[in-house]
N, C-alpha and C positions, 0 to 999 in steps of 0.2 A: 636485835630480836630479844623481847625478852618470854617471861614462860608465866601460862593461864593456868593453874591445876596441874600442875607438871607437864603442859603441851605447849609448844612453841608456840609464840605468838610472832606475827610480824607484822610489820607496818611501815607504811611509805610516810606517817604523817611524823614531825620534826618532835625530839620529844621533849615535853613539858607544855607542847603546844595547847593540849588538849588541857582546862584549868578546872571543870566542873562537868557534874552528868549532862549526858545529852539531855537537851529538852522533849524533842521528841525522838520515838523510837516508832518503825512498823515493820516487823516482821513479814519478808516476802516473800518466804517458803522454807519448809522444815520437812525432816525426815525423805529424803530421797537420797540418791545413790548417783555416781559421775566421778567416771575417769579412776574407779578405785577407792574415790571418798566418800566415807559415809557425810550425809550433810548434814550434822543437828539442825540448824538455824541461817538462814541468811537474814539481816536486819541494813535497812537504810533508819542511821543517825542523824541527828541535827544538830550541832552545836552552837552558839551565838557566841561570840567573840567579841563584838562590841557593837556599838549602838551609837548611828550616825543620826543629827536632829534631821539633816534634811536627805538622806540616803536610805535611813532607818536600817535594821542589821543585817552586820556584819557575818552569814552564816559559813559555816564548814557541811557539808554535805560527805556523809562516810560510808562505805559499806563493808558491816562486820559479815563476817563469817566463821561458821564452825565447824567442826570437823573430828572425825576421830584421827587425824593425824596431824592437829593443829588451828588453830584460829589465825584468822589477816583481819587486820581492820586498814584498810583502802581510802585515802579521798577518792568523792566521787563530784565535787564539785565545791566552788567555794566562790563567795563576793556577796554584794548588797543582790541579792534578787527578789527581796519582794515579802510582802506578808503570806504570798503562798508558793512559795518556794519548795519545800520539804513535798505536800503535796501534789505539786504539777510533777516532781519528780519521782515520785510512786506512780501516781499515772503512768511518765514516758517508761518506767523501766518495766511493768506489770502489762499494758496494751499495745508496745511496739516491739516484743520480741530482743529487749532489752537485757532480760536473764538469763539469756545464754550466753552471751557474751561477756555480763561481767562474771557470771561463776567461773567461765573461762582462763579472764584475767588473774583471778581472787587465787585457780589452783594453782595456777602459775607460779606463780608469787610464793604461795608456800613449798612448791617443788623446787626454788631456787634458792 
């Protein structure tokens, strides 16, 4: 674990894994309240790793979180899935009742 602005940060992903900014970012809900935590921010990242000729990339799929008692940034998915990857995955998390369950995981994760 290390520390965002003087708040604990944690993370399940391996470290140095992560080599450059996400490409994409989208914000899937900010300023609300759960379990005790204020929520600044939840964001689904996207990062590419590498780039296969006939697979095409390599993506990490994340989800950060904020908090006033902490940030987690999560894998939320990773492999060759496609030129709309990062998108179908905002879909499933935003139209199928997805967001409760990862904000669930995410404060877990910081309360342990």
């Amino acid at each position: 674990m290390g520390t965002v602005f003087g708040l604990p940060m944690k993370t399940d992903i391996s470290p140095g894994r992560i080599k450059a900014p996400a490409v994409k970012k989208k914000t899937l809900l900010a300023g609300m309240e759960n379990q005790g935590f204020m929520i600044s921010k939840m964001e689904l990242r996207q990062y590419i790793e590498r780039t296969d000729k006939q697979l095409g990339d390599y993506s990490l799929l994340t989800v950060y979180l904020e908090t006033d008692k902490g940030n987690v940034e999560m894998k939320y998915d990773e492999g060759f899935r496609g030129q709309d990857a990062f998108e179908s995955a905002v879909v499933l998390l935003t139209q199928y009742a997805g967001l409760a369950s990862l904000i669930n995981r995410a404060l877990i994760e910081l309360q342990s």
